[in-house]
C-alpha positions as CSV (number, residue, x, y, z in Angstrom):
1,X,4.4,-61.7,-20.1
2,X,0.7,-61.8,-20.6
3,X,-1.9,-59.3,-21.5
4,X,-3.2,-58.7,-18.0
5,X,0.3,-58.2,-16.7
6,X,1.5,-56.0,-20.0
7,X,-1.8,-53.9,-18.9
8,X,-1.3,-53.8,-15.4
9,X,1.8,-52.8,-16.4
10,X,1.3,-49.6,-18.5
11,X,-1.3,-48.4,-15.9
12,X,1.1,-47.9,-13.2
13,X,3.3,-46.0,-16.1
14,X,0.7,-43.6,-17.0
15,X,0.0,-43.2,-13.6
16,X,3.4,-42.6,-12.7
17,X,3.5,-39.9,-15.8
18,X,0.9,-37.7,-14.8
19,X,2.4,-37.6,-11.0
20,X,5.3,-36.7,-12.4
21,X,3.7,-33.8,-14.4
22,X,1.7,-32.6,-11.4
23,X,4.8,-32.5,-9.1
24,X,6.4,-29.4,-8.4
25,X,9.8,-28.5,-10.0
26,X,12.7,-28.0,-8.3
27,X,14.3,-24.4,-7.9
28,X,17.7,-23.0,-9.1
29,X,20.1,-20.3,-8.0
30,X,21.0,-18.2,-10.0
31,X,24.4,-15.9,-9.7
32,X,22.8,-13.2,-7.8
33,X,21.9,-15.3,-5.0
34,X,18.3,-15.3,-5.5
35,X,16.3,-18.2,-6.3
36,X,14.8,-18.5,-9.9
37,X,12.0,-20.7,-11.1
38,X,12.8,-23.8,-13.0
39,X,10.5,-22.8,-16.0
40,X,7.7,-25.4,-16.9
41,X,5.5,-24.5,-19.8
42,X,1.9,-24.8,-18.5
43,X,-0.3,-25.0,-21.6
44,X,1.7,-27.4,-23.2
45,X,2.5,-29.8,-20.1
46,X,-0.1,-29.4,-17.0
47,X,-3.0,-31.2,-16.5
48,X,-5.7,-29.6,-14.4
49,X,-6.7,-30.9,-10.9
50,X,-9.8,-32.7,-12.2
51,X,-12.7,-32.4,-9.5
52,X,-12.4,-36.0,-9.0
53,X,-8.8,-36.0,-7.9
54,X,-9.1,-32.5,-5.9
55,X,-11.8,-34.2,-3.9
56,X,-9.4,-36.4,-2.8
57,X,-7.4,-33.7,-1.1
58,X,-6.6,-33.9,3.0
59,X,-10.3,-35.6,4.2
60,X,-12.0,-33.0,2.0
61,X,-10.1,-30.2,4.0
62,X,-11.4,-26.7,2.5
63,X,-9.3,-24.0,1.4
64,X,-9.2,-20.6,3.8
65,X,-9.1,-17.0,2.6
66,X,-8.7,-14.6,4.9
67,X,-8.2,-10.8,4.2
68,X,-5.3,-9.0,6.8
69,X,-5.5,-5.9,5.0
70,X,-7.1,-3.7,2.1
71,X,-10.4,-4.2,3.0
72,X,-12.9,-1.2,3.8
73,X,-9.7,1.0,2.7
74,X,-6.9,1.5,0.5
75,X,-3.5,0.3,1.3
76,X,-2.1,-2.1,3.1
77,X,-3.1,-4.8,1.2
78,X,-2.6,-8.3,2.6
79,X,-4.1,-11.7,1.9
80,X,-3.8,-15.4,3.3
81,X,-4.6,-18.6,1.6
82,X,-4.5,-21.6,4.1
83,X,-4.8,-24.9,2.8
84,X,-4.2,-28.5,4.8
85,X,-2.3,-26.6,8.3
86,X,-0.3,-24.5,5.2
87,X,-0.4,-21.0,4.9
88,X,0.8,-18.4,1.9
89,X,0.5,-15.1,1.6
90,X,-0.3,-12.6,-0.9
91,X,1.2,-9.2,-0.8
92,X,2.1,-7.0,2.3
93,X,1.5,-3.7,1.9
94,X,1.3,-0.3,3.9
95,X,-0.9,2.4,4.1
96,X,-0.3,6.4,4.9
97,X,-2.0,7.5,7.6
98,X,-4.9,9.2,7.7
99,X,-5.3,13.0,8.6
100,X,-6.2,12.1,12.2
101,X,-3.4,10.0,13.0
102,X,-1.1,12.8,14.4
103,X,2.9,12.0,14.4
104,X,2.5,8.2,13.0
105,X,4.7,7.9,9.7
106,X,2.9,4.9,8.4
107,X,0.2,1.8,8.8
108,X,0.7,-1.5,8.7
109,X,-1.5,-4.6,8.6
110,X,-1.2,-6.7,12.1
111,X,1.4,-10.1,11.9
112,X,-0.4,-11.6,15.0
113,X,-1.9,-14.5,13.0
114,X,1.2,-14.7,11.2
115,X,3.8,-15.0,13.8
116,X,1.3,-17.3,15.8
117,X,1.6,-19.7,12.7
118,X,4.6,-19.4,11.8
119,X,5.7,-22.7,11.2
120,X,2.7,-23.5,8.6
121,X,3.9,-20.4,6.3
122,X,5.4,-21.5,3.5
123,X,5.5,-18.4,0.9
124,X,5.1,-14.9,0.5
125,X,3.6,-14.2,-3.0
126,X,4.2,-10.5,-4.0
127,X,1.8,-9.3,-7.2
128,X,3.8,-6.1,-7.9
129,X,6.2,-3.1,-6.5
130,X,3.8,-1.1,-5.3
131,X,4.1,0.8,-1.5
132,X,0.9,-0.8,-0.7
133,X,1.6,-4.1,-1.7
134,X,5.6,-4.2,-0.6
135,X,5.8,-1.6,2.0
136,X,5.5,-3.7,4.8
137,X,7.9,-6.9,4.1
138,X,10.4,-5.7,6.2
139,X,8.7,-5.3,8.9
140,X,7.0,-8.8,8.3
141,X,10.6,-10.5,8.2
142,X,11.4,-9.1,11.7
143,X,8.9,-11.2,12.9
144,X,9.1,-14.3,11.0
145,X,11.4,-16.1,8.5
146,X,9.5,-16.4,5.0
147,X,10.3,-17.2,1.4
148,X,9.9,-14.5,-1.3
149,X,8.5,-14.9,-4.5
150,X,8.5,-12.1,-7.0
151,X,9.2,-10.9,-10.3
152,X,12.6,-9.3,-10.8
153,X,11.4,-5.2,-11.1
154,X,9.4,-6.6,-7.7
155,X,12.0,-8.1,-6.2
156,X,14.6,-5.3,-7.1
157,X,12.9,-3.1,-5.1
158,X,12.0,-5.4,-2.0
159,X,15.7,-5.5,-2.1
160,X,16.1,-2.3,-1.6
161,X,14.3,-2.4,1.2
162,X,15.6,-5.3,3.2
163,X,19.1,-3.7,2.5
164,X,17.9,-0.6,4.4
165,X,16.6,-2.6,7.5
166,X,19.5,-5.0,7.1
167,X,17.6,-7.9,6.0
168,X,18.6,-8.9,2.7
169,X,20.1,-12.2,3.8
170,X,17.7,-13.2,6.1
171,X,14.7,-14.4,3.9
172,X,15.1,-16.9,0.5
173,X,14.3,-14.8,-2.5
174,X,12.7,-16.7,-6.0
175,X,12.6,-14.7,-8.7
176,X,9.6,-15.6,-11.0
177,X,8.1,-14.0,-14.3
178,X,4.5,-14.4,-16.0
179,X,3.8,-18.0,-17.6
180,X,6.0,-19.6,-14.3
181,X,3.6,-22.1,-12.6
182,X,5.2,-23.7,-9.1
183,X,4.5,-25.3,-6.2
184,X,4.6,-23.8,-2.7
185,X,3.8,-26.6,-0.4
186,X,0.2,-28.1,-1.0
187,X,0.0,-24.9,-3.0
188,X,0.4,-24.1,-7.1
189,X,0.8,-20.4,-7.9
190,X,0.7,-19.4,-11.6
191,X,1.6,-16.3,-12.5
192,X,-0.1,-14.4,-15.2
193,X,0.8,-10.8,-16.7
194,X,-1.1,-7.9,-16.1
195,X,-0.7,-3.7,-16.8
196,X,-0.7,-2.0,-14.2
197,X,1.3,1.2,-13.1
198,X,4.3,-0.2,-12.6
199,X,6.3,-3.0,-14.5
200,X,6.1,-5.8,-13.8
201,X,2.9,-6.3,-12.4
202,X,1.0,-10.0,-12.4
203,X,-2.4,-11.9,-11.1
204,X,-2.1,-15.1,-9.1
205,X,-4.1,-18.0,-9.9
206,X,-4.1,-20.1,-6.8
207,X,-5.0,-23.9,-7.2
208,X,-5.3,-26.8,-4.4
209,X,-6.9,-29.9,-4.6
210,X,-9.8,-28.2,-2.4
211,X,-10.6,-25.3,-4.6
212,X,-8.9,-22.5,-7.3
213,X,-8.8,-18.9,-6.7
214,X,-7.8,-16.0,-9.6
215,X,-6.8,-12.8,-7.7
216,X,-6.2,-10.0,-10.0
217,X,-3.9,-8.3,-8.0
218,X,-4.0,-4.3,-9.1
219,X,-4.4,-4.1,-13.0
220,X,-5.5,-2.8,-16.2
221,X,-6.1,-3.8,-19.8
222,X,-4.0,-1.8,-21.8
223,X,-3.8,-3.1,-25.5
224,X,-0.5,-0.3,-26.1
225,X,1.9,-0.6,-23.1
226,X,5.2,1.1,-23.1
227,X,6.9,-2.3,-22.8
228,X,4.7,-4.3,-24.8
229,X,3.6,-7.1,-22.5
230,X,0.0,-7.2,-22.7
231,X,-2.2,-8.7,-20.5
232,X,-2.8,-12.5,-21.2
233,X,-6.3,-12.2,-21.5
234,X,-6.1,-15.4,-23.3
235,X,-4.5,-17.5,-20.4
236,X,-7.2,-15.7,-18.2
237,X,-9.7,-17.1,-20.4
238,X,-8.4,-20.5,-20.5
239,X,-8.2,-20.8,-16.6
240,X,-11.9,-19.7,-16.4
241,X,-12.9,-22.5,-18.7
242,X,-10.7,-24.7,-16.6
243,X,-13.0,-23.6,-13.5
244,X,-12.2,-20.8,-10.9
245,X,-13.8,-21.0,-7.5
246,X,-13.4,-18.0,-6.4
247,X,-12.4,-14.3,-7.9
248,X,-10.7,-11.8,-6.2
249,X,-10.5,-8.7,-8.2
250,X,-9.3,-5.0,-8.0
251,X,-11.5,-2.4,-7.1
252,X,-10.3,0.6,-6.8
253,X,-12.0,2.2,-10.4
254,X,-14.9,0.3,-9.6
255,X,-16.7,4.0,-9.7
256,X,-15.2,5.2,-13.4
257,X,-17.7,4.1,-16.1
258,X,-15.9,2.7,-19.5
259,X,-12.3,1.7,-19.8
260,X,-8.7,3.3,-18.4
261,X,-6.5,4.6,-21.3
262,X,-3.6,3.6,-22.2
263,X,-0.2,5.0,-20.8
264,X,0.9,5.6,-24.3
265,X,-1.5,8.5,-24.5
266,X,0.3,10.3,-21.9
267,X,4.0,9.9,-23.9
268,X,2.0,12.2,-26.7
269,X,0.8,14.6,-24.2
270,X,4.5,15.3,-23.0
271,X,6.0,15.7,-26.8
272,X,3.3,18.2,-27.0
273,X,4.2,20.3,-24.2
274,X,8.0,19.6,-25.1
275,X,7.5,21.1,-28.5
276,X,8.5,24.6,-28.9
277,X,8.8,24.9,-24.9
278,X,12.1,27.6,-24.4
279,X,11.3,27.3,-20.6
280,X,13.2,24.3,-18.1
281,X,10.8,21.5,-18.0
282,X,10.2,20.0,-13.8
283,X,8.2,16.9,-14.3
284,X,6.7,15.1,-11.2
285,X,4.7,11.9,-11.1
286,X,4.8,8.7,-9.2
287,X,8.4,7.2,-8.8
288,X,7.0,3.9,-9.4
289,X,5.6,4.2,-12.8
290,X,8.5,3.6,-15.0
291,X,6.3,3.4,-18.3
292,X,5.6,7.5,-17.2
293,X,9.3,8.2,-16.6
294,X,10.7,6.0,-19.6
295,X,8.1,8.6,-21.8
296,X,9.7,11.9,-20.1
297,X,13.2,11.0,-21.0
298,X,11.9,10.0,-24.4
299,X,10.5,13.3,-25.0
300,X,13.6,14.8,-23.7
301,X,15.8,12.9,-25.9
302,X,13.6,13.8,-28.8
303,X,13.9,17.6,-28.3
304,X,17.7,17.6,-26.9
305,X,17.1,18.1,-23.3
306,X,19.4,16.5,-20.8
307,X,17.6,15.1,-17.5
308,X,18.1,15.5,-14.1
309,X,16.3,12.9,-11.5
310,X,15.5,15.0,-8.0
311,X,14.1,13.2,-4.9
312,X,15.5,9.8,-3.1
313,X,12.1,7.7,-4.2
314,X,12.7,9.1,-7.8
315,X,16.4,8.3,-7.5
316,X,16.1,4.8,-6.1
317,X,13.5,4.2,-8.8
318,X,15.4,5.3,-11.8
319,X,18.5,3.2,-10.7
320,X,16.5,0.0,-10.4
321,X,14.9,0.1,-13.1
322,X,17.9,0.8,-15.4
323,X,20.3,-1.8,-13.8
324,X,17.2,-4.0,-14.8
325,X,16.9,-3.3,-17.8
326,X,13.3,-2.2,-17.5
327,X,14.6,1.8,-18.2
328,X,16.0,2.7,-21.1
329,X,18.3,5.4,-21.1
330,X,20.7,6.8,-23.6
331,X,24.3,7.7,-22.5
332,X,25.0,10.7,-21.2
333,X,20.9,11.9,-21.2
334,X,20.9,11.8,-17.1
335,X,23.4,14.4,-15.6
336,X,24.0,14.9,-12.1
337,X,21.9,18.3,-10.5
338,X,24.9,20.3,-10.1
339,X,26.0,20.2,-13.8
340,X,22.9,22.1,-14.6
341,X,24.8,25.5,-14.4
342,X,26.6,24.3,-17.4
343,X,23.4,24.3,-19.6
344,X,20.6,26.5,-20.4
345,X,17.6,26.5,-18.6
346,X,15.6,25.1,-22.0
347,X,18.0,22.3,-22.7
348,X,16.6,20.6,-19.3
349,X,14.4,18.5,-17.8
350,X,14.1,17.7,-14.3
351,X,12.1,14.6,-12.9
352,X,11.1,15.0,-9.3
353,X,9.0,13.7,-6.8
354,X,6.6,14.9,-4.7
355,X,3.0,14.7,-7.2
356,X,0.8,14.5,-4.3
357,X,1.9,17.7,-2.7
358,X,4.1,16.3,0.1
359,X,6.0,19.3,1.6
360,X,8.9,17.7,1.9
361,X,9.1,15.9,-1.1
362,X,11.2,17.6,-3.8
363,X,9.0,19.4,-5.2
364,X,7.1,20.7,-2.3
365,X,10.7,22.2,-1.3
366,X,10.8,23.9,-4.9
367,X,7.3,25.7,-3.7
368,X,8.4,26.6,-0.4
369,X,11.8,27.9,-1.5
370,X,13.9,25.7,0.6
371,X,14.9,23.4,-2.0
372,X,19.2,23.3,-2.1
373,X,19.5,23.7,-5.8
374,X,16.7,23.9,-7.0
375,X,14.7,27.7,-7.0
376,X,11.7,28.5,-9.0
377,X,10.9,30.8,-11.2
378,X,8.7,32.7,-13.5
379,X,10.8,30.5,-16.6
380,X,9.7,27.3,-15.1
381,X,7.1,25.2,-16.7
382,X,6.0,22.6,-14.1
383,X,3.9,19.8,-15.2
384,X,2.6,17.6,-12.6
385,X,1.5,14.0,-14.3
386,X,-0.3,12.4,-11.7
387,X,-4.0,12.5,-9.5
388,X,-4.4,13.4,-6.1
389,X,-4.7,10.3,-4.6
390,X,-8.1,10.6,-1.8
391,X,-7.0,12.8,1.2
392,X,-4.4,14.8,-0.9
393,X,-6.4,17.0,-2.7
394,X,-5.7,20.2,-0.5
395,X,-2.2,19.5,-0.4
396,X,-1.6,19.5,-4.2
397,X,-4.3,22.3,-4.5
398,X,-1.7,24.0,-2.0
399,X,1.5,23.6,-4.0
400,X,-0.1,24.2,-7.2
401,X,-1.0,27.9,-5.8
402,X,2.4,28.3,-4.4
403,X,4.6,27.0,-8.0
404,X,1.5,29.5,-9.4
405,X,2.3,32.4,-7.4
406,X,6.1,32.4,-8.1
407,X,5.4,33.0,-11.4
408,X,5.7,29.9,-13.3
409,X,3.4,27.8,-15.6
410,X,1.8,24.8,-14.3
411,X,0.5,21.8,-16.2
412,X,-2.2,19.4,-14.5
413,X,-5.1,17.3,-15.3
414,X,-7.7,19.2,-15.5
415,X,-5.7,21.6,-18.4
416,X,-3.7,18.5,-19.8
417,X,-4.3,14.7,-20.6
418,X,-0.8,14.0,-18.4
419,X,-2.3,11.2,-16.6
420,X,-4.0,7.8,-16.5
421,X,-4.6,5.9,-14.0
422,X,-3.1,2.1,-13.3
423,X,-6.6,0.5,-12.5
424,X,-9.4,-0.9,-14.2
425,X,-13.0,0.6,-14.7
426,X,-15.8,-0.8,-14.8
427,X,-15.8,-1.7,-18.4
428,X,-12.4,-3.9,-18.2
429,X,-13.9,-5.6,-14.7
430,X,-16.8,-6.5,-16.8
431,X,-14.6,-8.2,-19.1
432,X,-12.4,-10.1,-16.3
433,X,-15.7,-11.1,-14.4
434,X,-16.9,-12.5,-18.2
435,X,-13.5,-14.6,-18.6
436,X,-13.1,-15.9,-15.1
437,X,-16.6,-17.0,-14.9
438,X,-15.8,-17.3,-11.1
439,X,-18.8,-19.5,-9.0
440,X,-18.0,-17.1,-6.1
441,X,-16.1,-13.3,-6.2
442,X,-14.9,-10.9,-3.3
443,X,-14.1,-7.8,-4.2
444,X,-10.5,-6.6,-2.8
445,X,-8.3,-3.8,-2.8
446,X,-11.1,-1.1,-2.1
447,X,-13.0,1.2,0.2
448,X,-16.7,-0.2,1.4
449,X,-18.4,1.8,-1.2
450,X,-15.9,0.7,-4.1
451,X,-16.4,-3.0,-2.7
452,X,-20.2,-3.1,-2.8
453,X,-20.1,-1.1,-6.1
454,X,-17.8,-4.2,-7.6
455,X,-20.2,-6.8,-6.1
456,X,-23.1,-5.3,-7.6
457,X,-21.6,-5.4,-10.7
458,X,-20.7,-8.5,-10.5
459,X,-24.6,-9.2,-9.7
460,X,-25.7,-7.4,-13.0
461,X,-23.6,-9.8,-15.0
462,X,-25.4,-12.4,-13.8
463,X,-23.8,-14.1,-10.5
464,X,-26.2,-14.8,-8.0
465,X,-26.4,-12.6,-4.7
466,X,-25.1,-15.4,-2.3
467,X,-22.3,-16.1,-4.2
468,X,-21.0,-12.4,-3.6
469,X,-19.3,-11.5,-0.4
470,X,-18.3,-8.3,0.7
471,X,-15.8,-8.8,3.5
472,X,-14.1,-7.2,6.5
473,X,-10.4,-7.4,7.1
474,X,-10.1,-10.7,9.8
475,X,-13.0,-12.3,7.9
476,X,-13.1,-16.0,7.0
477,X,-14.2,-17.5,4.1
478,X,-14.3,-21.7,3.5
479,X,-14.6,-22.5,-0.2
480,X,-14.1,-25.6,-2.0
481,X,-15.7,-26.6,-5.4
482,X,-19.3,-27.2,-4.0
483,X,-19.8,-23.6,-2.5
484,X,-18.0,-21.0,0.1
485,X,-19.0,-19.4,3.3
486,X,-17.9,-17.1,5.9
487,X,-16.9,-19.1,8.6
488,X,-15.3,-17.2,11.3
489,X,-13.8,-13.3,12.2
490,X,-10.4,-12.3,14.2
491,X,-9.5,-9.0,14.9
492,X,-7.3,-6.8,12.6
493,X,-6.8,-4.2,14.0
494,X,-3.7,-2.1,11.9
495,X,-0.5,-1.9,13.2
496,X,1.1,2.2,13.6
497,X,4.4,2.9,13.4
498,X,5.9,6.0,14.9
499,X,9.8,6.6,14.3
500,X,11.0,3.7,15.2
501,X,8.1,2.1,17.4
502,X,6.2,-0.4,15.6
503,X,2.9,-0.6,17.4
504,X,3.4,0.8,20.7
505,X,1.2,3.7,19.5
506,X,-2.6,2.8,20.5
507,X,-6.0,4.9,20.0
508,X,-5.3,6.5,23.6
509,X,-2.2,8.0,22.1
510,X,-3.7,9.5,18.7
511,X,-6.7,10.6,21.0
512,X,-4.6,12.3,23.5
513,X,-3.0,13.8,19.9
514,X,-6.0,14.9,18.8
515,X,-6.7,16.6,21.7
516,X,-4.0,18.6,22.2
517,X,-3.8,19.6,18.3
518,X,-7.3,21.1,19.0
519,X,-7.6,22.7,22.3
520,X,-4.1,22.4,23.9
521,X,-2.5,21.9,27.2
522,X,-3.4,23.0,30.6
523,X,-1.0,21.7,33.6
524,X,-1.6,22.9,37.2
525,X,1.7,22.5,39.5
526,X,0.7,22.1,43.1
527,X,3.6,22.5,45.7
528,X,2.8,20.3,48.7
529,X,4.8,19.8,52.1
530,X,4.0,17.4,54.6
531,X,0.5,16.9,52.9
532,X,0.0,20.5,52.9
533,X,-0.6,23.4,50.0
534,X,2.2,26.0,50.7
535,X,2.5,28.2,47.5
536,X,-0.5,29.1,44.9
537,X,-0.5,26.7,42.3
538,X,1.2,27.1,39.4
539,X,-0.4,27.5,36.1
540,X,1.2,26.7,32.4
541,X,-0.6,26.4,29.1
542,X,0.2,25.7,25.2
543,X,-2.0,25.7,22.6
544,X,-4.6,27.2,24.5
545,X,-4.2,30.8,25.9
546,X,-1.8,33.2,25.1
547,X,-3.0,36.8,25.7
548,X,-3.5,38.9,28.7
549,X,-7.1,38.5,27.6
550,X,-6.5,34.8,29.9
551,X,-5.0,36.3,32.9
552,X,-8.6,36.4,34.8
553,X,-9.1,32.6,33.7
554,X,-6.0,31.9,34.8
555,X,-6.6,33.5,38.2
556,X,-9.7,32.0,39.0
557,X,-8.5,28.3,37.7
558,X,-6.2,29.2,40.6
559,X,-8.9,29.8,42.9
560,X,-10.5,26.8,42.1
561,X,-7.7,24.6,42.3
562,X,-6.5,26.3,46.2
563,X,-10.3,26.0,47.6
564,X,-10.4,22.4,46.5
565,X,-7.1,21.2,47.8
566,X,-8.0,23.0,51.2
567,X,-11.9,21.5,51.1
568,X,-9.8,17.6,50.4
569,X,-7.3,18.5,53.1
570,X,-10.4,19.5,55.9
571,X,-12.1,16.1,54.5
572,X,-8.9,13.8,55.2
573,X,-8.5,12.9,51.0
574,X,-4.8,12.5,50.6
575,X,-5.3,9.7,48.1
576,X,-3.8,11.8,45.0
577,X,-5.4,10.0,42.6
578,X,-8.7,10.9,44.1
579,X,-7.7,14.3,44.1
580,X,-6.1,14.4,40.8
581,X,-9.2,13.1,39.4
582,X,-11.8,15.5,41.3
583,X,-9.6,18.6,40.1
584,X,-9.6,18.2,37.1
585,X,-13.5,17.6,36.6
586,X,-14.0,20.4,38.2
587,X,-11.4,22.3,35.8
588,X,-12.7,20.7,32.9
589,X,-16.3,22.2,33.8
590,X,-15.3,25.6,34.5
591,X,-13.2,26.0,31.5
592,X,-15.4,24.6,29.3
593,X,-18.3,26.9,30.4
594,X,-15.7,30.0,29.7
595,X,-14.4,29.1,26.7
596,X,-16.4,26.2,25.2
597,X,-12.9,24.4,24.8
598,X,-11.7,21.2,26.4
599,X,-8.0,21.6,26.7
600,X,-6.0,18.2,28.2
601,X,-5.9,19.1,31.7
602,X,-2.8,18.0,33.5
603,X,-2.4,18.1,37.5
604,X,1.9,17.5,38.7
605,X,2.2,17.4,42.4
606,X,5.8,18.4,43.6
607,X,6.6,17.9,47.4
608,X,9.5,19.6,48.5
């Protein structure tokens, strides 16, 4: 063999090496049916996409993100990433509705662009637990078939709720952790840890041979966790050095000057209130935060209180959480709610739910009395270790007045440090914007304010203005390593789900809602015969009189409605619609003019 050949040679090897390296790993099952991620240990054995290779991607193809949800709000977040005719997407969340959205139990992003490309989806990325980032996967798989990927505490819980809607064998499930780096079509996902709320919790960094993305998913730093995974502000560091084209980063603190504490601070907070207490304990918070519950049953162990777990989102939690191992719970600590006779009231502590006021949580039952086995007294000492979350601040005000007034002691943040929040201020952003280093950022996860808050922010530290973009939900952005742009806009418009009809509920419907929650019902029954009026029409209200005060109204709404129908019948109008129409202008008028009130006005014709 000569040298050219031996050279020639040991090219194609080296070559063949670093494909090798690059390629994506195959996945394993494990025993409990869901898929987990052959490990590969990225620092030590992937090469970054240099720019020369990524420009050789699919003719120069850009990469797509485009925001579904979370935008201009806060909920229902929902991101896609679409790359060479391939789609993934990050998170799918839902949002409560607002206070105008009479009857509807929930909000969810809209699946149109997602069931009309179906076939080019190839994963469902989830960044953590949370309602507003899992809430709406079940409703997602009812409309298309999509692969899972998720930490286990994540995916514990999105089990949970496939089971409910009797999904759990319909989609593939891979479980993943933080340091896992795979391959999801034309797509690598690595996942790094964060803090957050909720265990479990990681950022996404999101390379293709077009361009690489860091989304931040909801976090914190938090140098003292309860579990003692840190963020990896190194790794963070190390991808912005690498390059990152684009940042997509929390904003929902965007507003709070200097950093979040830590959630060990709250543990102290509780063993302080534990200490010397002779009263039973009720403890509410967020079922999701198992850091905040692991510290309540830790201060209950400490001073020799047994615990009782109240409310079906507290339940579900706690179960979860300990079957993963993520809870730690000594035997015998957690007795069921009707053992509690058998001890005194100071040797308990029960955890509940319903911290933002929710009357028919738990604990909103306690205040109104009509909780089973649970009644409140003036020996209670009720701390409630959460914030309202915006829109709930009358509704906690509400129940804190009620525990108040039945004679008990309440604890809440503005009395107690029982609370810090799961998301970063401004401080910590700084410090993610600093590592990144991103060329471009869009700030996610946020109400307008929040997002042009972040952007500016993001502005002082340096970036220029035209590499900011504050979105809309259904805008596009193009990116690859030379710049990004917003491209296009589709329409995104949320999806309301009443009982059990998922968007069959439109603006009409909540209008009509409104209406009638503000000024009521007025229906006029007109008895007809052969085209002819032959009894005085019939008059029936709700909502919107109900005293003898109304009986001349009522009268003269009759009048109105019999000299109409007799002027139509002289002009030869028996087109109902017409007259329907024409009656109830005129009833509309005249009862506004009397009473300033606009009641839904409702004309039934009955022929007999």
């Amino acid at each position: 063999m000569n040298d050219k050949t031996q050279k020639r040679k040991n090219n194609v090897t080296a070559k063949r090496t670093k494909k090798n390296i690059l390629s994506n790993r195959p996945l394993r099952k494990n025993k409990q049916g869901a898929t987990k991620i052959q490990k590969r240990n990225v620092r030590a054995h992937q090469l970054p996409i240099s720019r020369k290779n990524a420009n050789r991607g699919h003719n120069n193809e850009k990469l797509k993100v485009i925001p579904i949800g979370g935008l201009g709000e806060i909920g229902k977040n929902m991101t896609a990433f679409e790359y060479h005719n391939q789609i993934i997407i990050v998170d799918c969340g839902l949002k409560f509705p607002d206070d105008d959205m009479y009857g509807i139990d929930m909000v969810l992003p809209p699946f149109k662009y997602f069931t009309k490309n179906a076939k080019k989806i190839k994963g469902l990325v989830i960044t953590h637990g949370h309602e507003d980032h899992i809430g709406g996967i079940a409703y997602l798989l009812k409309e298309i078939n999509v692969p899972i990927y998720a930490t286990k505490f994540t995916m514990g819980l999105i089990d949970r709720k496939l089971t409910e809607h009797r999904l759990i064998g319909k989609a593939k499930r891979h479980i993943v952790k933080a340091g896992d780096d795979i391959s999801i079509g034309d797509f690598n996902v690595e996942f790094i840890r964060v803090n957050h709320s909720i265990a479990d919790a990681v950022a996404l960094c999101i390379k293709t041979p077009a361009a690489t993305v860091f989304h931040t998913g909801d976090f914190k730093i938090d140098f003292q966790p309860i579990d003692g995974e840190i963020i990896d502000l190194q790794r963070i560091a190390a991808l912005g050095n690498q390059g990152v084209d684009l940042l997509l980063a929390d904003s929902t603190n965007v507003e709070e000057a200097g950093f979040t504490q830590s959630e060990s601070t709250v543990g102290q907070t509780f063993f302080s209130l534990f200490r010397g207490c002779k009263n039973r304990i009720i403890v509410t918070t967020f079922a999701s935060n198992v850091h905040r519950v692991q510290q309540i049953i830790d201060a209950a162990v400490a001073y020799n209180r047994k615990v009782i777990i109240n409310g079906r989102s507290m339940e579900t939690m706690v179960e979860v959480a300990t079957n993963l191992g993520y809870l730690k719970v000594p035997k015998n600590t957690i007795i069921d709610i009707h053992e509690m006779k058998n001890y005194r009231p100071k040797d308990i502590v029960v955890i509940t739910t319903g911290s933002q006021g929710e009357p028919m949580a738990a604990l909103g039952r306690m205040a109104n009395g009509d909780h089973r086995f649970l009644q409140i007294d003036r020996n209670d000492t009720i701390i409630i270790s959460a914030s309202p979350v915006p829109g709930n601040e009358k509704m906690v005000a509400e129940i804190i007045n009620k525990l108040v007034g039945l004679g008990s002691e309440v604890v809440y943040n503005k009395f107690a440090h029982i609370h810090v929040s799961g998301h970063a201020r401004r401080e910590e952003l700084k410090m993610i914007q600093t590592l990144v280093k991103p060329k471009n950022f869009m700030p996610v996860h946020g109400e307008t304010r929040m997002l042009k808050h972040h952007g500016a922010l993001a502005q002082d530290l340096g970036l220029d203005p035209k590499h900011v973009f504050i979105q809309k939900n259904g805008d596009v952005l193009a990116l690859d390593h030379k710049g990004c742009a917003k491209i296009d806009h589709f329409d995104c418009e949320p999806v309301l789900v009443d009982g059990l009809g998922v968007g069959d509920i439109d603006n009409i419907v909540l209008y009509d809602r409104k209406r009638l929650s503000e000024d009521g019902l007025f229906m006029v029954v007109i008895t007809m015969h052969n085209k002819k009026v032959v009894a005085s029409p019939d008059i029936i209200t709700r909502g919107f009189l109900y005293s003898r005060e109304g009986d001349e109204l009522i009268e003269h709404s009759r009048e109105i409605v019999s000299k109409a129908m007799i002027k139509f019948e002289k002009e030869g109008l028996n087109d109902w619609k017409v007259i329907r129409r024409k009656l109830v202008d005129l009833l509309s008028r005249y009862l506004y003019r009397e009473t300033r009130r606009r009641p839904m006005i409702i004309n039934y014709l009955v022929e007999v």
